[in-house]
C-alpha positions in Angstrom: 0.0 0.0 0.0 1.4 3.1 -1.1 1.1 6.2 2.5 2.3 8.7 -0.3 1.3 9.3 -3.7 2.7 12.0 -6.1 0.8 12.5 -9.6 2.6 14.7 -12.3 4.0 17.8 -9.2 5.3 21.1 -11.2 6.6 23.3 -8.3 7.8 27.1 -8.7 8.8 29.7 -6.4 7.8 32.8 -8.2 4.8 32.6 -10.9 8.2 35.1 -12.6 10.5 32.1 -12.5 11.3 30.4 -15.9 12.2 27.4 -14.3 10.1 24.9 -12.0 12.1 23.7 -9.4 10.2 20.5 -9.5 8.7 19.7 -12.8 6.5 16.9 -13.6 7.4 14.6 -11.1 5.2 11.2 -10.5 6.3 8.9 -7.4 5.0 6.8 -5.2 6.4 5.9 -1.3 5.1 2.4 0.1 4.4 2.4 3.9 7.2 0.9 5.6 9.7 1.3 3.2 12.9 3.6 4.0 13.5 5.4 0.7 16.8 7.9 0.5 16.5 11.0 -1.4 19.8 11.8 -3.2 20.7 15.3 -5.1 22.9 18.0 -5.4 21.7 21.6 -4.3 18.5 23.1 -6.6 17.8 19.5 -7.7 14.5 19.8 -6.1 14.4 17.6 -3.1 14.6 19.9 -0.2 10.9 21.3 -1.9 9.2 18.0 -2.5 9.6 17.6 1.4 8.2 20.4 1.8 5.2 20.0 -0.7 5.0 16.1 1.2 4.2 17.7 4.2 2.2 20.8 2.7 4.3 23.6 4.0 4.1 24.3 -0.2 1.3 23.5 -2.9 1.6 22.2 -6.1 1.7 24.5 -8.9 0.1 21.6 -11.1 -0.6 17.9 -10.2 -1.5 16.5 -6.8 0.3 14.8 -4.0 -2.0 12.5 -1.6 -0.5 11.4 2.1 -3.0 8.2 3.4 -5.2 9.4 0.5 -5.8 13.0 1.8 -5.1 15.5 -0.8 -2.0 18.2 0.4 -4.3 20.7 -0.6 -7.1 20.7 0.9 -7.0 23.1 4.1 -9.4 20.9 6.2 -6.8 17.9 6.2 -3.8 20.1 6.9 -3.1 19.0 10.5 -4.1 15.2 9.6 -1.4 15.0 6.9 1.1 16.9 9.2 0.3 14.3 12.1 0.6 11.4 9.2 4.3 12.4 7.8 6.0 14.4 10.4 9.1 16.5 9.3 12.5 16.3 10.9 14.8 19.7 9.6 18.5 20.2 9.4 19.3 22.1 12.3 18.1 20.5 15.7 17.8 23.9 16.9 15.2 25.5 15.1 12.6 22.6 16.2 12.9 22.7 20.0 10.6 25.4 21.4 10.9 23.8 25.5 13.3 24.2 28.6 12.8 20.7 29.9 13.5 17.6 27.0 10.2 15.9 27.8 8.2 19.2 27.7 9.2 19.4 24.2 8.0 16.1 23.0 5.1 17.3 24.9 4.5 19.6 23.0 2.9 18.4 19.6 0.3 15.9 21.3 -1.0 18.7 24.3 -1.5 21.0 20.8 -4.1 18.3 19.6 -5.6 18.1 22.6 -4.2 14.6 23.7 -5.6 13.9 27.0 -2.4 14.0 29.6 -2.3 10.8 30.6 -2.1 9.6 27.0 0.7 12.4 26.8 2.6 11.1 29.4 2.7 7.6 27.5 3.4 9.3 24.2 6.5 10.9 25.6 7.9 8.2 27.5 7.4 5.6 24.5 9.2 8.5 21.5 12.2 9.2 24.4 12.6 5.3 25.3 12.3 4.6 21.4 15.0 6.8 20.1 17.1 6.1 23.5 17.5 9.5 25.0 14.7 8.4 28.1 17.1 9.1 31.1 17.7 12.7 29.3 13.6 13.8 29.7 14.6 16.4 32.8 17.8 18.0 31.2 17.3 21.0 29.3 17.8 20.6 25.5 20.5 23.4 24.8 22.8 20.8 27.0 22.3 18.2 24.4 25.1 17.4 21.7 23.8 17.8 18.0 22.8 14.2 17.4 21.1 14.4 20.8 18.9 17.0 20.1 18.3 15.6 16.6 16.7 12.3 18.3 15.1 14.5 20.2 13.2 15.9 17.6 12.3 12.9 16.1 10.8 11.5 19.4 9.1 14.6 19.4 7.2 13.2 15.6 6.4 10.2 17.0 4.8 11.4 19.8 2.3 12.7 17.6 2.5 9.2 16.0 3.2 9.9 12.6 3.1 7.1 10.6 5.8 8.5 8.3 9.0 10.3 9.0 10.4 12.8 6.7 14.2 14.3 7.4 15.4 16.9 5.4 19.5 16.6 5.6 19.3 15.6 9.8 23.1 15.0 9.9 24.2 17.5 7.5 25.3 19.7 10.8 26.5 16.6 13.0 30.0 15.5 13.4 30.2 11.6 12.8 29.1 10.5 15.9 25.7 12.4 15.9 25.4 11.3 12.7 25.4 7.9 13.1 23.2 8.2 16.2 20.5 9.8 14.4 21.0 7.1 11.3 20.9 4.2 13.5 17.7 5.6 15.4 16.1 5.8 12.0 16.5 2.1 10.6 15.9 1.2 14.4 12.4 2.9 13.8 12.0 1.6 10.2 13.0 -1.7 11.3 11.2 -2.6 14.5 8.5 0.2 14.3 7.7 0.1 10.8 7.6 3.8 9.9 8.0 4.7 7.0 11.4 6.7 6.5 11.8 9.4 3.9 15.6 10.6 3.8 17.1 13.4 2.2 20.9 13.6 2.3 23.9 14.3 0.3 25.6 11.3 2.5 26.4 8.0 -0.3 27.0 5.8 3.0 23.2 6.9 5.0 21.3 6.0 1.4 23.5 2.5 1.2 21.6 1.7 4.4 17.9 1.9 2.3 15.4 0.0 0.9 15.0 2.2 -2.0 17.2 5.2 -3.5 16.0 8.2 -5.8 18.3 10.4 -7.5 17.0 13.5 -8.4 18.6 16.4 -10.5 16.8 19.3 -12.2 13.4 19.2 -10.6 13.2 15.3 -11.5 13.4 11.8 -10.7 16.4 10.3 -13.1 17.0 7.5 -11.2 15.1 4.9 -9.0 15.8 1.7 -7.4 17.8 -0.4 -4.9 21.0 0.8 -3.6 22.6 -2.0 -5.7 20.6 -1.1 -8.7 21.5 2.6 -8.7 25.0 2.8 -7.6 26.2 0.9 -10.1 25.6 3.2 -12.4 28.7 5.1 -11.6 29.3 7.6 -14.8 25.7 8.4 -14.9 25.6 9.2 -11.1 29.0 11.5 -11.4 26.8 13.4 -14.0 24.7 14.4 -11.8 27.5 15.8 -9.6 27.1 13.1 -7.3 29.6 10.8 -5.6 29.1 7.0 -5.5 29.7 5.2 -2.4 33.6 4.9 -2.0 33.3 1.1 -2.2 31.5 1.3 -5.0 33.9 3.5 -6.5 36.8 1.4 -5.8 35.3 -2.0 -7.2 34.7 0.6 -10.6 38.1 1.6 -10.8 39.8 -1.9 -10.3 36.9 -3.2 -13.3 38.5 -0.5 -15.2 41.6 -2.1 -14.5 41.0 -5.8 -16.3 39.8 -7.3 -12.6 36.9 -9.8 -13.0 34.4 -7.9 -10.5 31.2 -6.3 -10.6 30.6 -3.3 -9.7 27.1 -3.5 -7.9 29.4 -3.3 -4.6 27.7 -0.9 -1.8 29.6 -2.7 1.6 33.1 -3.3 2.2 32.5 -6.8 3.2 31.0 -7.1 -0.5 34.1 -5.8 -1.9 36.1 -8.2 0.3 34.7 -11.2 -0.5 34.5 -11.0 -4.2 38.3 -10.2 -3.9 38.7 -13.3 -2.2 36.9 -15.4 -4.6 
């Protein structure tokens, strides 16, 4: 069953634009799948988040989360409960002084009865590990920290899908993997759907499913394995492959008998060994 449908989307800034920074795109998300969203700046990506979660309209075409059209006022807070939105910087989504006020938040806005709050919080803080941290103030926290927290605070409003613009892209490594872990963790065992957007080759290894987009369209769609081997056509796109990847190219290049659908070192090492 497909949680997000997108029909033919033509997206532009200014009706004085001669370009659409999404045009004509058609794509569909399947619940529980963890899709990665790959693209160089002004491909397009960062906006069809943003049209996903209905902070922006389609110019032209339609885009339905659990069947409820972006567009129509009346389902706004529905569709925002349904595919929550996780930003780059951690800072800009914690609006509390105490960790579990924050996740509090979201749910006392809907009108959550509190006990049901207090279970809501608890569950998102034990889910993306930072329970014992609910009484310290978030400005303590270390990037990836505060980045878990504002994904508890999404599924505290138990959003069924989880969109993250570029969550690491201001983490050092350890935050990074933190927040990338807590993800498949929450893909895996929760089965959320995960919608990733990054510029990281090694987080959109770790998908089901990864799109490469580049001038307002999707050019590219598949498995990990499918779509990195497509080395040349990715580097056209100003992209990097996966260094793995890139390696097990470079030695094919070289007369050695291997493929180069190759996304994980211990890939790479056993067909060496063979």
């Amino acid at each position: 069953m497909d949680i997000i449908k997108i029909k033919d989307v033509k997206f532009k800034y200014n009706n004085d634009d001669k370009k659409y920074a999404l045009d004509g795109v058609t794509l569909n998300i399947k619940k529980g799948e963890f899709t990665a969203i790959l693209g160089h700046n002004g491909s397009g990506k960062s906006t069809l988040a943003k049209l996903i979660n209905s902070l922006l309209l389609p110019s032209e075409g339609k885009i339905y989360v659990n069947d409820m059209d972006t567009s129509d006022e009346n389902k706004l807070w529905d569709i925002r409960q349904t595919a929550g939105m996780v930003f780059q910087n951690p800072d800009n989504q914690l609006v509390a002084t105490i960790v579990e006020e924050d996740i509090a938040f979201g749910p006392e806005n809907q009108g959550v009865e509190p006990s049901e709050i207090r279970k809501r919080v608890d569950d998102a803080l034990k889910a993306v590990g930072m329970y014992e941290y609910r009484k310290r103030p978030p400005h303590l926290l270390s990037g990836g920290q505060k980045q878990r927290i504002a994904i508890a605070g999404v599924l505290a409003l138990h959003s069924e899908c989880i969109i993250l613009d570029e969550p690491t892209a201001m983490l050092d490594p350890s935050g990074r993997k933190e927040v990338i872990d807590t993800i498949k963790r929450l893909n895996k065992e929760e089965g959320k759907t995960i919608l990733l957007i990054t510029h990281y080759m090694d987080e959109a290894v770790q998908a089901d499913r990864v799109i490469i987009m580049d001038g307002g369209n999707v050019k590219i769609d598949g498995t990990p394995k499918e779509v990195f081997q497509n080395v040349e056509k990715i580097k056209k796109y100003g992209l990097d492959v996966p260094q793995v990847t890139e390696l097990a190219y470079e030695l094919s290049l070289e007369g050695i008998d291997i493929s180069t659908d190759v996304i994980t070192i211990k890939e790479l090492v056993d067909k060496l060994c063979q």
